[in-house]
VOBAVO-953325 format. One record per atom (N, C-alpha, C): x, z, y; residue in one letter. Coordinates in steps of 0.05 Angstrom, whole numbers, plus 5000, padded with zeros to 4 digits. Each point is the difference from the previous one (the first is absolute). Example, Ala and Ser with C-alpha at 12.3 -4.5 7.8 and 13.67 -1.06 7.14 Angstrom:
526451564886a;498250005024a;501850005024a;499349865021s;501650015024s;498550145022s;
END
This chain:
447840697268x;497850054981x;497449895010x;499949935027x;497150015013x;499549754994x;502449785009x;500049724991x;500049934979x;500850154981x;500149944967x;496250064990x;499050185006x;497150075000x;497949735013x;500649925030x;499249765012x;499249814985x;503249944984x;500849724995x;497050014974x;501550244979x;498050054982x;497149845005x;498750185016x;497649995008x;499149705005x;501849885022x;499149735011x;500049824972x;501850074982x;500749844975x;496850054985x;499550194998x;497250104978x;498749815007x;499550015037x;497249935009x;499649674999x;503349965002x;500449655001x;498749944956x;502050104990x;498750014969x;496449954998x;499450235017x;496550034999x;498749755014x;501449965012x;498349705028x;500249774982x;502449974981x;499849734984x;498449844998x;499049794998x;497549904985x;500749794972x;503449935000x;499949884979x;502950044987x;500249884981x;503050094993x;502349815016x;499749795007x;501049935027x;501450055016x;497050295018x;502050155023x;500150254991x;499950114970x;501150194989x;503049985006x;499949744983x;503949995000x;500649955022x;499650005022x;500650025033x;500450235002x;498750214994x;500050175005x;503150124990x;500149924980x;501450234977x;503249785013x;499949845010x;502549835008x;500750165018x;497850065030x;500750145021x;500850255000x;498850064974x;501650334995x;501950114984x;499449844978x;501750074979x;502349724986x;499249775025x;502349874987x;502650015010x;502949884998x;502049955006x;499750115027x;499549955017x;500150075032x;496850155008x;499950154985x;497250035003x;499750285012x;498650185018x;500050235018x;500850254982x;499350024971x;500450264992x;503149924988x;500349764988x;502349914998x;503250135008x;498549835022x;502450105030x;500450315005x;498750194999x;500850204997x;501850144980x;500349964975x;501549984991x;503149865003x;499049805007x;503549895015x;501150115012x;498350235014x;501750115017x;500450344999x;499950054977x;500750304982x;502249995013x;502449884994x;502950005003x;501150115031x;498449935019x;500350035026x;499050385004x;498350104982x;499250285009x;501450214985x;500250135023x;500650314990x;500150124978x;501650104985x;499550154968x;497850134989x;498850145026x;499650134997x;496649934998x;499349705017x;497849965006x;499849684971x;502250094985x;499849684992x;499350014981x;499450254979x;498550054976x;496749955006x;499550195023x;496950005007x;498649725005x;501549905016x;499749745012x;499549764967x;502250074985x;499849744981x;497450084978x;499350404997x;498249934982x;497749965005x;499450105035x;497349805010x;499549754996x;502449875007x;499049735003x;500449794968x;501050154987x;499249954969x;497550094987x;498350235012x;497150004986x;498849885020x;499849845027x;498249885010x;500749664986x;503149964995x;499749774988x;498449984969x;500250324982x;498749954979x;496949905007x;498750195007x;497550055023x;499549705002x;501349945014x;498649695010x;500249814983x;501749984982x;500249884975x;497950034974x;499650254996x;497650014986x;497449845018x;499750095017x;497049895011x;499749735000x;502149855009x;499749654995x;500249914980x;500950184969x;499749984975x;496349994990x;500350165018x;496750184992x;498349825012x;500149835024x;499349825014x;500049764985x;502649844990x;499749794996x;498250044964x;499350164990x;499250074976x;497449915003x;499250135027x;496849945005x;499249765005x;501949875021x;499249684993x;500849934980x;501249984985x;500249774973x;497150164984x;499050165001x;497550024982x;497749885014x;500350085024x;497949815017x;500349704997x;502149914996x;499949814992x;499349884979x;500050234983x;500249854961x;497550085003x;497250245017x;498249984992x;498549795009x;500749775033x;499249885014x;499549724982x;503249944981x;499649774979x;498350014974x;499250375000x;498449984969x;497549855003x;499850145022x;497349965018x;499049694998x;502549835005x;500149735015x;499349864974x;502550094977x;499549844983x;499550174970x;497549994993x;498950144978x;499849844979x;500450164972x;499749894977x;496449914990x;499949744994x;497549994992x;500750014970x;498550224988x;500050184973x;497949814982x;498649925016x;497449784984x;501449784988x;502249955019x;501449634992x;500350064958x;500549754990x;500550064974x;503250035001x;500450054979x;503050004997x;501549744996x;502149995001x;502349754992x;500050054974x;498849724976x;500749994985x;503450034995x;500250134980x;503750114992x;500449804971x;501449844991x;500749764973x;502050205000x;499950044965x;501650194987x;501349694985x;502150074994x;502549794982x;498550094971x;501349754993x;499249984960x;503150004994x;500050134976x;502449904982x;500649744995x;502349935010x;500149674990x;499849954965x;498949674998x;499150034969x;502349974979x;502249985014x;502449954981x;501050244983x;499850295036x;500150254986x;498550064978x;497049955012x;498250084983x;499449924965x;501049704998x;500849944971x;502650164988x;501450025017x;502950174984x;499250274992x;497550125021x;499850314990x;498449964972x;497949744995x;498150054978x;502049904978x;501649855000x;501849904983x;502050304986x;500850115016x;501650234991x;498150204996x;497950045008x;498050174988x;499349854975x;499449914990x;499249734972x;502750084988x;502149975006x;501950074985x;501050254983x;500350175022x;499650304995x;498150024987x;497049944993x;498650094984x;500949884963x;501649755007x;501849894965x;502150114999x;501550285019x;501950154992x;503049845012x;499949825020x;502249965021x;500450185021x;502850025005x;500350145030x;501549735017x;500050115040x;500549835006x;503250075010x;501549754991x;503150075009x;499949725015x;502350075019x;501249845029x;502549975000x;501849785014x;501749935005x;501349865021x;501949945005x;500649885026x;499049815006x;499649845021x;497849665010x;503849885001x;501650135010x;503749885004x;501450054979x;500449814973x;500850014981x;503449845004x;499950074980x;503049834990x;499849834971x;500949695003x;499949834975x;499950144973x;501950274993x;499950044973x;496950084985x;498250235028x;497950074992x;497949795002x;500149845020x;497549805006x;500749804973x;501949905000x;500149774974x;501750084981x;503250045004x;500449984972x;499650214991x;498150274993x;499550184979x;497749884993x;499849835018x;495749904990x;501349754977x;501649994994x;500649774982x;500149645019x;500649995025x;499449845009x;502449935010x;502149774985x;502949945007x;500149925026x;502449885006x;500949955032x;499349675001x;500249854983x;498349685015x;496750004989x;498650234996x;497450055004x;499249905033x;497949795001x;498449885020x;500250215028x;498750264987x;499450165017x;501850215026x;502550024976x;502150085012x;500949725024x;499449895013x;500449845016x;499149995025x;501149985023x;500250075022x;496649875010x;499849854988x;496949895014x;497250104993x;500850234981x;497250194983x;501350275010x;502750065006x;499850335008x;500350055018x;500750205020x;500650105021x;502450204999x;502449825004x;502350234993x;501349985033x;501750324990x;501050065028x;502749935007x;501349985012x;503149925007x;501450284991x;500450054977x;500050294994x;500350084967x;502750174996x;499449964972x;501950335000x;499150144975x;500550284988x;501649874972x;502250224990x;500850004970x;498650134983x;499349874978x;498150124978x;502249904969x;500450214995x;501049994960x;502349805016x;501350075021x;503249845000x;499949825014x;496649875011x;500949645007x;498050055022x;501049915025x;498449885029x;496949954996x;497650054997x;496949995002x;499749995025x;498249685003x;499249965023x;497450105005x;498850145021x;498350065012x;497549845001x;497650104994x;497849835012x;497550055002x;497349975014x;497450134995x;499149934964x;498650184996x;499149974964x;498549835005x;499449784976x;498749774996x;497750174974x;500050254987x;497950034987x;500850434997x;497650074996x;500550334996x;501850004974x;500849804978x;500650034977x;503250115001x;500950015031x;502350265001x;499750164985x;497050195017x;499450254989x;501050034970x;499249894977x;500050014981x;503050104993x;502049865007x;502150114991x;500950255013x;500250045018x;499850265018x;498850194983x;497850014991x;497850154987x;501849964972x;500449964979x;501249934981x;502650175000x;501349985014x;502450085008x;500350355014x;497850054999x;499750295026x;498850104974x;497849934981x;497150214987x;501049924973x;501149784995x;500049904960x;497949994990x;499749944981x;498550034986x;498750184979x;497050094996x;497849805016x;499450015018x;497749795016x;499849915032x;497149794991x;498750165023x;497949825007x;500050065031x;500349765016x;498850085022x;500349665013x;498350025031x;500049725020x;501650105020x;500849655017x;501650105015x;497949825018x;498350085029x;499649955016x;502149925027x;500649735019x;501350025018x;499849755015x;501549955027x;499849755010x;503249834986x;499249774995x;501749834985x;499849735023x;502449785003x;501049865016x;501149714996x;498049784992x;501049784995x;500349775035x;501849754993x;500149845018x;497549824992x;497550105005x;498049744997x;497350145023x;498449735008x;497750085015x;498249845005x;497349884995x;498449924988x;497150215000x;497249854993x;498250125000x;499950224982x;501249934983x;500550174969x;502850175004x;501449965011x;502050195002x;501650105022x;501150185010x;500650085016x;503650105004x;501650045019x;502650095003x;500650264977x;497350225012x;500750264991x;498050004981x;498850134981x;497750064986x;499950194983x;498050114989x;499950284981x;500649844963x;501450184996x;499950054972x;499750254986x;498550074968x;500550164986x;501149944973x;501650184990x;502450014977x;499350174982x;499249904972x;499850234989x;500949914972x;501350304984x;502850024980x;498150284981x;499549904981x;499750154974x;501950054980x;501350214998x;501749984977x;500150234975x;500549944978x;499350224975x;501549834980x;499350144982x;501149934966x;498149814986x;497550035007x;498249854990x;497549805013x;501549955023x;498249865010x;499949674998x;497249845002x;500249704989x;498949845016x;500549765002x;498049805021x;496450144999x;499650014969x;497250105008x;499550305020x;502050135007x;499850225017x;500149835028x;500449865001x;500249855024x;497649885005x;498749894987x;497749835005x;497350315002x;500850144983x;498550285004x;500050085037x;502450035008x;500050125019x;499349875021x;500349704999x;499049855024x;497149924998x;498350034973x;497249934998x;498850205018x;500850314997x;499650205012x;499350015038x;502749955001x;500749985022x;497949785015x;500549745003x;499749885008x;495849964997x;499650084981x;496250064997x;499550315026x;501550154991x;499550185023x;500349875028x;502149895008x;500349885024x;498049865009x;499249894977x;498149715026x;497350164984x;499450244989x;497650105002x;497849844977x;501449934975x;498849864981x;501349884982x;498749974979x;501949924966x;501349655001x;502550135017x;501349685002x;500949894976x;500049644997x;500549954974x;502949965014x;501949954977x;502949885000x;500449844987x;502749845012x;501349884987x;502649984997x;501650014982x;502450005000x;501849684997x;502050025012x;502049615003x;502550024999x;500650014988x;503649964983x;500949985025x;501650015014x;502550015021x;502350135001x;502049915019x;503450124996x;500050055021x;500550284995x;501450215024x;503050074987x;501750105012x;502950035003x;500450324990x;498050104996x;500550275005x;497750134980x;498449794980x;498550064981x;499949794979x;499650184979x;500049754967x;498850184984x;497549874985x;498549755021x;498850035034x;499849815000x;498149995029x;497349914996x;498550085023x;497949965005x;498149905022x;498749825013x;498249995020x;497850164993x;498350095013x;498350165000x;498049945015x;496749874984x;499449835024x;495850114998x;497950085010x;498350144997x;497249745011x;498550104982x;497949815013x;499150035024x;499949765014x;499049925026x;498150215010x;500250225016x;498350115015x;497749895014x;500949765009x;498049865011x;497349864997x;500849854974x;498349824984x;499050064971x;501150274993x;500050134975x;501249884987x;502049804993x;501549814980x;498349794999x;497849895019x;499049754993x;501649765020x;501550075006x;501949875021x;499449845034x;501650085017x;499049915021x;502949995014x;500449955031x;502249905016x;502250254992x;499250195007x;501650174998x;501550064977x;499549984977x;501450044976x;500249694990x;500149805021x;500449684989x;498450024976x;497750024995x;498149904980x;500750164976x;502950164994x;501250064979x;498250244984x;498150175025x;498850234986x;502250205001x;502050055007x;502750184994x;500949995020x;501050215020x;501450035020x;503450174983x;502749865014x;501550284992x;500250095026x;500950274985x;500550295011x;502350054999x;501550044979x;502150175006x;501949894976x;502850044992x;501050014981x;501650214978x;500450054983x;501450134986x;501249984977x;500550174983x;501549874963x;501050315001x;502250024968x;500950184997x;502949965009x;501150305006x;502549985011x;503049844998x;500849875002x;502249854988x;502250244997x;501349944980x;501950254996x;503149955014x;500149855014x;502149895015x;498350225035x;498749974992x;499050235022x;500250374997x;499349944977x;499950304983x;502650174998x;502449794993x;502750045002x;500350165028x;499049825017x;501749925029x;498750315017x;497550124994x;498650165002x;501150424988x;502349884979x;500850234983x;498250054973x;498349824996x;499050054973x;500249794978x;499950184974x;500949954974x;497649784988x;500449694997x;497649824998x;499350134980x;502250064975x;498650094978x;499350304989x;499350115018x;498750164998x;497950015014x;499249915030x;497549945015x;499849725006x;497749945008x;498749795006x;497350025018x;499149885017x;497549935025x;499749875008x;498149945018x;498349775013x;500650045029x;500149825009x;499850005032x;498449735006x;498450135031x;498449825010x;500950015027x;499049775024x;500649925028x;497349855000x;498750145039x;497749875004x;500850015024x;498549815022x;500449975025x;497150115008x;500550325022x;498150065002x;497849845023x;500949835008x;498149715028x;498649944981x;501049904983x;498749794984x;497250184981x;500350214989x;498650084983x;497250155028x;500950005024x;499050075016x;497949905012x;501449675006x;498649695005x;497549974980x;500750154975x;497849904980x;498050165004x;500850294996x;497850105002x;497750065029x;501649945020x;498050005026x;499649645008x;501349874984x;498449645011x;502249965020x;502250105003x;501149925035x;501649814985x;499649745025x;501049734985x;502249965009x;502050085013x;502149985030x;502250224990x;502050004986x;502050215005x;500350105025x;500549835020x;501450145035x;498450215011x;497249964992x;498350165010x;500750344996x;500650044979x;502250305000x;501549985018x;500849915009x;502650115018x;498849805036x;498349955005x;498949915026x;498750285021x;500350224986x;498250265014x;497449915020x;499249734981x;496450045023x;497850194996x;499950095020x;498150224989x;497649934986x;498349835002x;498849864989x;499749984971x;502549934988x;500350004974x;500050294989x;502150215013x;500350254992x;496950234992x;498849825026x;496850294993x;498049874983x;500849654986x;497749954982x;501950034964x;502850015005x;500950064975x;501850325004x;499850155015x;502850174999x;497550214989x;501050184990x;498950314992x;500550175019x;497550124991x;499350335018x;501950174996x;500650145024x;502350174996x;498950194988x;
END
């Protein structure tokens, strides 16, 4: 017992003499490690008496607690001495200014898609979606667009080594070349009537200043009992004066689409030059925009609806392009380059 008390003691006083955490842990090695003096007593419980071997082990288990706390309690004090020695050393100067913090903008591609579907929603469209990994029947042939159509050709699409059965026959796989999926999807799910756009990323093989691999499109499908080309020219005068923030003139240009009769180009005076002509609208005064016509009923069919009982308009715009116009950016790639540079003089406030 007398040695078990000793050991104690010499252990405290060695604890108390420390000066660093160093020969703390010297300490706590000599006593309390593997071979260490209070240790060793314990090793040798086994050797004593029954009678002496209870007393014996629970001394020298509260001088091991004992000494264990205090080098706890010890090394506590230096690490604060320490942390107060570095506050000390190295202090905050509170005067410095701060680090300017750059908050992100909405990119402007988003940002046209949200004012576009907001513009929409206010002429009574909702927005429906569809897959970007189509299959031939929905991308072309429900759009009215046969199989030696230009486009269906390996050098304008992006198809996959990959094909699903649709209505009985093998459909090969491929990225969509326009949202005008949606339409049948939509057609096919809601019937008729239907107004709504289809916002999404669409996927041609071309790339150029003007065009890109991947790019935005919107789709949009009116359908009723009574609707006429002049509902069409209604809804895009609308549209498109709200967008660019002023009473745009139009013009309309006979064209063939696959998937509307009649067709239409759709083409708005020069933002730039006001229609007095300049580089950008080639002298013409008229930039196009977008295209559309009324529904071909070879679509209407293909869709689940009765030509003769409904009829609508559908339109397709490429949202870059209507984008390019209204902020001046002369460069398609520049969307998709992430310089910051470009982002904080055209992106929106979050």
């Amino acid at each position: 017992m007398q040695n078990i008390e000793q050991l104690k003691s010499a252990a405290l006083q060695a604890v108390e003499n420390s000066t660093d955490i160093k020969s703390l842990d010297e300490v706590r090695v000599q006593f309390l490690g593997k071979n260490g003096e209070i240790t060793s007593i314990l090793k040798t419980l086994g050797k004593l008496a029954p009678e002496d071997r209870k007393t014996v082990a629970q001394s020298t288990n509260e001088a091991k607690n004992e000494v264990t706390d205090a080098i706890e309690a010890k090394k506590q004090a230096f690490e604060l001495a320490q942390l107060e020695e570095k506050l000390a050393t190295e202090k905050l100067d509170l005067t410095l200014p701060e680090t300017p913090y750059k908050l992100g903008k909405r990119h402007p591609i988003s940002a046209c898609i949200e004012e576009l579907e907001t513009i929409f929603a206010r002429l009574g469209f909702s927005v429906a979606a569809a897959n970007e990994i189509e299959n031939e029947h929905f991308n072309f042939t429900a759009l009215n667009i046969p199989a030696e159509h230009p486009a269906r050709q390996d050098h304008d699409t992006f198809y996959f080594n990959d094909f699903e059965e649709f209505n009985g026959e093998q459909q090969r796989k491929l990225l969509r070349t326009q949202t005008s999926n949606t339409q049948i999807h939509a057609m096919q799910a809601k019937g008729a009537p239907l107004r709504i756009i289809a916002p999404g990323r669409v996927y041609r093989c071309d790339s150029d200043l003007t065009h890109t691999p991947q790019f935005h499109q919107i789709e949009g499908l009116a359908l009723d009992k009574d609707l006429t080309f002049s509902h069409l020219k209604g809804v895009l005068q609308v549209f498109l004066s709200q967008f660019f923030e002023r009473d745009v003139k139009l013009r309309f240009r006979p064209s063939y689409f696959p998937f509307t009769e009649p067709g239409t180009e759709v083409d708005i005076e020069c933002v730039f030059c006001e229609g007095k002509g300049c580089r950008v609208c080639k002298q013409t005064g008229f930039i196009e925009v977008l295209g559309a016509g009324m529904v071909h009923e070879n679509v209407l069919k293909a869709g689940g609806i009765n030509p003769e009982e409904y009829q609508g308009f559908a339109f397709g715009l490429g949202v870059e392009r209507l984008t390019m116009l209204k902020y001046g950016i002369n460069d398609l790639r520049m969307f998709f380059d992430s310089q910051n540079e470009f982002m904080q003089h055209f992106g929106k406030n979050l």
